[in-house]
C-alpha positions as CSV (number, residue, x, y, z in Angstrom):
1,X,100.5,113.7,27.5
2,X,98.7,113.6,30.9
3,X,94.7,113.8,30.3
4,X,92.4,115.0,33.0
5,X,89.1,114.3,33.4
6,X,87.4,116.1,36.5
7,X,83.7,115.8,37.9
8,X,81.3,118.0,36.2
9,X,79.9,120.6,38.6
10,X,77.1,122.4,36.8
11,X,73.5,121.9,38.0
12,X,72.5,118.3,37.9
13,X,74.9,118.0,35.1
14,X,76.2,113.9,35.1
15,X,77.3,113.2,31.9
16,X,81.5,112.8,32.4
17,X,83.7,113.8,29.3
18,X,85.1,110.2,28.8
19,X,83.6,106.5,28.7
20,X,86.2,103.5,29.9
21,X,86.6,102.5,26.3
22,X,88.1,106.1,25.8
23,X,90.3,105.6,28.4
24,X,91.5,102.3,27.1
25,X,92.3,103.9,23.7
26,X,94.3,106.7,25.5
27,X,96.2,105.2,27.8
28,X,96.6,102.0,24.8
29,X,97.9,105.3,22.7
30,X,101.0,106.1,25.6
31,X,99.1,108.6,27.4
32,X,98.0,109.0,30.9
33,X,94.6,109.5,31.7
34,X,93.6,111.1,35.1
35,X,89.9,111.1,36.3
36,X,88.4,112.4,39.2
37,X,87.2,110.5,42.0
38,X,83.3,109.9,40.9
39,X,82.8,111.7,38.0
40,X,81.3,108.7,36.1
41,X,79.0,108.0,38.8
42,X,76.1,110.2,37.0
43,X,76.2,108.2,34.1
44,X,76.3,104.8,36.2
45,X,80.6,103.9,35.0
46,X,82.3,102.8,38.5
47,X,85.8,104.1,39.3
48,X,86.7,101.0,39.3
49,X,85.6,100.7,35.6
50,X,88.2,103.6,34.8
51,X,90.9,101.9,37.0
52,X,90.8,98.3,35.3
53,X,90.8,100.5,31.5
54,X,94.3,101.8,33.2
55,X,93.3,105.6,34.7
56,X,94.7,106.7,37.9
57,X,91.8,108.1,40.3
58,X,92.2,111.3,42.0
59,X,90.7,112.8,44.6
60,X,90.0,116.0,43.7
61,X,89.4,118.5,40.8
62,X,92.2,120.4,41.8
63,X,94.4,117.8,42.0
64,X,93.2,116.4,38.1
65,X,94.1,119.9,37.2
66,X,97.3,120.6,38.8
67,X,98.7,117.1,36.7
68,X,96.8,117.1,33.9
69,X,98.5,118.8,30.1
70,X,94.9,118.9,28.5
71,X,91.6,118.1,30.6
72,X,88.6,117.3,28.9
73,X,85.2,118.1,30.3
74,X,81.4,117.8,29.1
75,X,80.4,121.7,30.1
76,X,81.9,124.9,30.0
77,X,83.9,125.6,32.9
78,X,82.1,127.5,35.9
79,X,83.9,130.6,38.1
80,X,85.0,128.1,40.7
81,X,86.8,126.3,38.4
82,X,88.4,129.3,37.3
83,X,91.1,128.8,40.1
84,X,92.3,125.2,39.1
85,X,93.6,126.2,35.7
86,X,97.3,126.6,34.9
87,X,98.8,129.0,32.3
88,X,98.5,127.6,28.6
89,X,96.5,124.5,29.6
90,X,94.8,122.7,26.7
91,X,90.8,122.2,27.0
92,X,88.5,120.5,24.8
93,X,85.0,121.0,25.6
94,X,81.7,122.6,25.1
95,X,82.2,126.0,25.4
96,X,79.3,128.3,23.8
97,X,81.4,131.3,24.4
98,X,79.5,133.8,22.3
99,X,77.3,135.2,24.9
100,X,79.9,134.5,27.6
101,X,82.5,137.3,27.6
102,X,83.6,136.9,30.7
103,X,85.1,133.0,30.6
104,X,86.1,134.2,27.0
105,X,88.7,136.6,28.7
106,X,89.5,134.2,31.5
107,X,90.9,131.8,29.0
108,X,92.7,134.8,27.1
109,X,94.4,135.6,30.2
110,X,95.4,132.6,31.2
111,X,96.6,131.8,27.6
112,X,94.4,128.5,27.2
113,X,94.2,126.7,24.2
114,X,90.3,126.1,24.2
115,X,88.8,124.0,22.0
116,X,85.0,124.2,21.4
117,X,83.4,120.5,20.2
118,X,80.6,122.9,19.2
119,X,82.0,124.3,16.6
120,X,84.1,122.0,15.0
121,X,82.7,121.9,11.7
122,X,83.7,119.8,8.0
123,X,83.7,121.5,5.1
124,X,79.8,121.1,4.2
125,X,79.1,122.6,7.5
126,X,78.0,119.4,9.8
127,X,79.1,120.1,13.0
128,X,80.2,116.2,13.9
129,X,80.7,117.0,17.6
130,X,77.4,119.1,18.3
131,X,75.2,116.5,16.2
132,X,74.5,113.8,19.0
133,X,73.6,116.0,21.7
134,X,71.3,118.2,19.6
135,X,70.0,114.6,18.9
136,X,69.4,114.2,22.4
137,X,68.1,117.8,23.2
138,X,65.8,117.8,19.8
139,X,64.0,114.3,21.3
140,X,64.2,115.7,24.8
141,X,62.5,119.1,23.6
142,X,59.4,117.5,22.7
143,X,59.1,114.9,26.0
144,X,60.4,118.8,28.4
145,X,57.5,120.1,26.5
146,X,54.6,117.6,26.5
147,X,55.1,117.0,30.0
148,X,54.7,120.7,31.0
149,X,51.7,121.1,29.3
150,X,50.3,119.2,31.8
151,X,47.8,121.6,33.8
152,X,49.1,120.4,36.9
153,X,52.6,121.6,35.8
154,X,51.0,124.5,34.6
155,X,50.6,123.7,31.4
156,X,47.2,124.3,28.7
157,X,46.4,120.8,29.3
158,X,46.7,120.1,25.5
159,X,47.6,116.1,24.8
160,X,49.7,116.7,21.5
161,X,48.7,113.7,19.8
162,X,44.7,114.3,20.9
163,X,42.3,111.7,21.1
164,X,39.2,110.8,18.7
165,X,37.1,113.6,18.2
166,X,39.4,115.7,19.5
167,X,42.2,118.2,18.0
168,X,45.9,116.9,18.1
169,X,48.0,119.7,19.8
170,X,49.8,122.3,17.5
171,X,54.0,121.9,17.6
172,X,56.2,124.7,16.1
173,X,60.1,124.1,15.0
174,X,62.1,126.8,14.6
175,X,64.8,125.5,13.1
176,X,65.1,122.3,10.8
177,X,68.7,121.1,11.9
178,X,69.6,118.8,14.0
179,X,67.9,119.8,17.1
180,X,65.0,120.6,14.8
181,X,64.6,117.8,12.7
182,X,64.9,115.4,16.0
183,X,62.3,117.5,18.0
184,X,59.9,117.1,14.3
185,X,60.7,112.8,14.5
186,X,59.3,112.4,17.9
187,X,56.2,115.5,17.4
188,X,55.1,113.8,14.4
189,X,55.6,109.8,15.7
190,X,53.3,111.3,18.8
191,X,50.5,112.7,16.4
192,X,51.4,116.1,16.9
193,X,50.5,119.1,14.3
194,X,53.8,119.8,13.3
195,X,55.1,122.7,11.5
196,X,59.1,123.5,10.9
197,X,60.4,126.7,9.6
198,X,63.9,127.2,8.7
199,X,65.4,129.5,6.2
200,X,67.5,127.0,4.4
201,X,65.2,125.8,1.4
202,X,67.1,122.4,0.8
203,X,66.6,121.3,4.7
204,X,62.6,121.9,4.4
205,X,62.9,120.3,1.1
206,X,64.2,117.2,2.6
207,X,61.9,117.1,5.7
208,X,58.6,117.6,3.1
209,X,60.4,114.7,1.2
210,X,61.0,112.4,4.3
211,X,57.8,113.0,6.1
212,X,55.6,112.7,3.0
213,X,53.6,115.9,3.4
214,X,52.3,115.1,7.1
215,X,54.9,117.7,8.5
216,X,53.7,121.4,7.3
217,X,57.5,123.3,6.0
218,X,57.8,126.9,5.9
219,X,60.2,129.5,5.3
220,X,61.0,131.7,8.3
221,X,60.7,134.9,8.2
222,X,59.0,137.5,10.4
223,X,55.4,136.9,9.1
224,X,55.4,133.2,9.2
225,X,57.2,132.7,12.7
226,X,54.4,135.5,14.3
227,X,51.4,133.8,13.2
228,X,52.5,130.4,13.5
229,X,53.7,131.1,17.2
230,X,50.6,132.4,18.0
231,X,48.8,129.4,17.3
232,X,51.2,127.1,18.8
233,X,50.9,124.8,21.8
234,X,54.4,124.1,22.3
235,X,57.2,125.8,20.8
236,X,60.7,124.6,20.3
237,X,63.5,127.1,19.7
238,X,66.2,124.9,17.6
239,X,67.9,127.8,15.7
240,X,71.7,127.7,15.6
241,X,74.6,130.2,14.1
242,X,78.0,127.9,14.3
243,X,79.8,129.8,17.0
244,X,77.6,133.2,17.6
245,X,74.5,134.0,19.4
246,X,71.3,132.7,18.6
247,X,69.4,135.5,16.6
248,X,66.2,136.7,18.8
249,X,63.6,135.3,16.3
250,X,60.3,135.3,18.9
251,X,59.7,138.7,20.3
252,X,58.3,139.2,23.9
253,X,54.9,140.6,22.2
254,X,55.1,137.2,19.5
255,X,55.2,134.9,23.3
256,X,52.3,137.2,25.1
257,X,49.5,136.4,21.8
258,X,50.3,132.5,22.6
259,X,47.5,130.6,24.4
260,X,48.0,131.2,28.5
261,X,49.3,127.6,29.4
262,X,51.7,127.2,26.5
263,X,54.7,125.9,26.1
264,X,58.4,127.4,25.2
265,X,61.9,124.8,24.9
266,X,64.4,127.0,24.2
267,X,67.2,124.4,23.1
268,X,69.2,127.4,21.5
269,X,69.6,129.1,25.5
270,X,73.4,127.5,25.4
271,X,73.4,130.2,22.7
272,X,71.6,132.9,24.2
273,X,68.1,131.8,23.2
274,X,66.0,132.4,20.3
275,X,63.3,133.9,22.4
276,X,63.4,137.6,23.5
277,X,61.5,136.5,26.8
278,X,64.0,133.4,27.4
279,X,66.8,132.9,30.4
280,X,69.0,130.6,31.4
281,X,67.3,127.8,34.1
282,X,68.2,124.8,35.4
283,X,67.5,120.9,35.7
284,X,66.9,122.0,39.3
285,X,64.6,124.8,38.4
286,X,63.7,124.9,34.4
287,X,60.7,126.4,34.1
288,X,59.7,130.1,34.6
289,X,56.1,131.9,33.2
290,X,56.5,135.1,31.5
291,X,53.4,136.4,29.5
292,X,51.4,133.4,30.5
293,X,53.8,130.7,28.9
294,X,55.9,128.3,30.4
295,X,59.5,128.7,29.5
296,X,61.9,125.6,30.0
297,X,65.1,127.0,29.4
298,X,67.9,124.6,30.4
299,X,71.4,124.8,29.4
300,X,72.3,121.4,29.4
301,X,69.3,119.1,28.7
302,X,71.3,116.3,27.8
303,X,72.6,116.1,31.0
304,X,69.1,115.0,32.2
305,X,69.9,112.1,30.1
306,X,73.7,111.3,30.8
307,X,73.8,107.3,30.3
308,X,72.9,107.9,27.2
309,X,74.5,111.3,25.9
310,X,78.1,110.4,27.9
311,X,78.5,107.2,25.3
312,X,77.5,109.3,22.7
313,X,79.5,112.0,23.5
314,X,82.9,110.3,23.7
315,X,81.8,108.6,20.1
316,X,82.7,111.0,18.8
317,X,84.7,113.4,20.5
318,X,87.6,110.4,21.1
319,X,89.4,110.6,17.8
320,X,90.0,114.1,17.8
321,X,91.3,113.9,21.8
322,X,93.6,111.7,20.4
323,X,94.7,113.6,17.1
324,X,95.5,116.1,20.0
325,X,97.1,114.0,22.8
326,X,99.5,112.4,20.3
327,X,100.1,115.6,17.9
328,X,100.0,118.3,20.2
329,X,97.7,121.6,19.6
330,X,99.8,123.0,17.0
331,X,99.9,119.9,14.7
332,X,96.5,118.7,14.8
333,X,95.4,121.9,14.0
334,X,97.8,122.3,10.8
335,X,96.6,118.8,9.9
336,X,92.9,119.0,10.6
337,X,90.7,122.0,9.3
338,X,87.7,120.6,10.6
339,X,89.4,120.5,14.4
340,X,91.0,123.7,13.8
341,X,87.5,125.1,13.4
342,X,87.0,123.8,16.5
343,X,89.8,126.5,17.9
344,X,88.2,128.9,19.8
345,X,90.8,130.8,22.2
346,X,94.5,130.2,21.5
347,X,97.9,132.1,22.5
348,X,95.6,135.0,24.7
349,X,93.7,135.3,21.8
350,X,89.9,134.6,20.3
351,X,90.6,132.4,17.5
352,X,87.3,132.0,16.1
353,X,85.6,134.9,14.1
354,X,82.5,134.4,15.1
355,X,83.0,134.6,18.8
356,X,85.2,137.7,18.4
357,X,82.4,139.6,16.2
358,X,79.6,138.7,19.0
359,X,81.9,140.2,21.7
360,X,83.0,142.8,19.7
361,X,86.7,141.9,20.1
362,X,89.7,141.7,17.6
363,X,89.9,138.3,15.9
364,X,93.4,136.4,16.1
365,X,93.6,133.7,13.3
366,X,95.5,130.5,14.4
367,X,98.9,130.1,12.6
């Protein structure tokens, strides 16, 4: 199978889909992999690095799609990259389709088989794929934050871990996955006054137990997430629902009581958000006021940090590229429940029942 790898275009997105060691293991495997001219350069991997691991450079997206049987990517693809697709392509990337209806029937009508490393998913629920870049965007979420609260970014001017004599700045966690329990390692290692909430008894259990009391744990429900935004100096929105929208958990009147100068991360926006007053922005533009907070909203934060999150990335996404390069979709999928989880649009039709419940679509199980 021919394996394409093109540039990501998103907004100051550089993280590329595959590392030279993946391409090694590929091509090692009998497949050919095809990569576009330059998109490692973002994460600092040379084209000559893919060459000598035995991929054949292209010089165009349109040229990696025209060949390629399956293409891998990092992001969702955009509406100008609509055009390069062929009918019944394979894809195998982040996809976050819930709140996107439109791509949703773009792959339905061009019959692709999408698969989502967001929600492939093992029987006790970890989500394998999703884990190291909520890693990254949990430890991002509190750096994004503590830097905007910098008055001359707008900010309170609150230093989270205070000074002698001085109040340490308050952090809520709404959610204690892992985005959440990332963003509550580097609050609490900075001094912060940390408080998660989550619904899921066992997951507060184990943060109480692993933190020794010096992170506050509380069940979330309406009461507890009103006052405890309202006294918050940065808030992190780290709530996920494997393959639907994020639930709007902080009402637009919840983000006006918060101090003027505040601090929102949405981490949840590639789900919709968790924050009524919450939109999509960008690494060229992430932040936005509404009610007197700062919102930093960005879709792909670990694309911010691409050296990093590309190695990660391909960790773990490699295996299953190759479960599907050398079985072909139907096969891995029979032979793999955890990547057939991972199925989101398949035959002109939305495989995954979550995504066809938030659109409001029929649901076509894979067989």
């Amino acid at each position: 199978m021919d394996i394409g790898v093109p540039r990501e275009i998103m907004d100051n997105e550089f993280r590329v889909a595959m590392v030279p060691a993946g391409v090694l293991a590929l091509t090692r495997a009998g497949h050919g992999v095809l990569v576009e001219k330059g998109a490692g350069a973002g994460s600092g991997i040379s084209d000559q690095e893919y060459e000598d691991a035995g991929a054949a450079i292209l010089g165009s997206a349109a040229e990696v799609f025209a060949r390629a049987e399956m293409i891998v990517k990092v992001k969702e693809p955009l509406p100008q990259e609509f055009g390069h697709f062929r009918e019944e392509q394979i894809l195998f990337t982040f996809l976050h389709l819930a709140p996107r209806p439109e791509l949703t029937d773009f792959l339905c009508q061009r019959r692709i088989s999408a698969i989502a490393y967001e929600t492939i998913e093992l029987d006790d629920g970890f989500l394998p794929v999703l884990a190291p870049m909520s890693e990254v965007a949990g430890r991002m979420s509190i750096q994004v934050g503590a830097h905007y609260l910098e008055k001359a970014c707008g900010g309170s001017g609150v230093l989270l871990a205070g000074v002698p004599g001085v109040k340490q700045g308050r952090v809520t966690i709404l959610g204690g996955g892992a985005v959440g329990s990332n963003a509550v390692r580097i609050a609490q290692a900075l001094g912060a006054e940390v408080t998660v909430l989550d619904r899921n008894m066992q997951r507060l259990e184990h943060l109480d137990q692993l933190y020794a009391g010096r992170v506050s744990t509380l069940v979330a429900n309406e009461y507890n997430i009103r006052r405890e935004v309202q006294n918050s100096d940065l808030l992190i929105g780290a709530v996920l629902v494997t393959g639907s929208s994020a639930p709007k958990l902080v009402s637009r009147e919840m983000v006006a009581s918060m101090r003027p100068g505040s601090v929102i991360v949405d981490v949840a926006i590639d789900q919709g958000g968790c924050v009524e007053t919450s939109r999509v922005t960008t690494h060229s533009r992430p932040i936005f006021e509404a009610e007197g907070v700062i919102h930093y909203c960005v879709a792909n934060m670990p694309g911010g940090m691409p050296r990093t999150s590309t190695f990660a990335l391909t960790n773990v996404t490699l295996n299953h590229a190759l479960a599907i390069a050398n079985k072909g979709v139907v096969k891995a999928m029979q032979e793999s429940e955890p990547l057939r989880r991972g199925l989101n649009v398949y035959k002109g039709g939305i495989a995954h029942r979550e995504v066809a419940a938030c659109q409001g679509k029929a649901w076509q199980a894979f067989s």
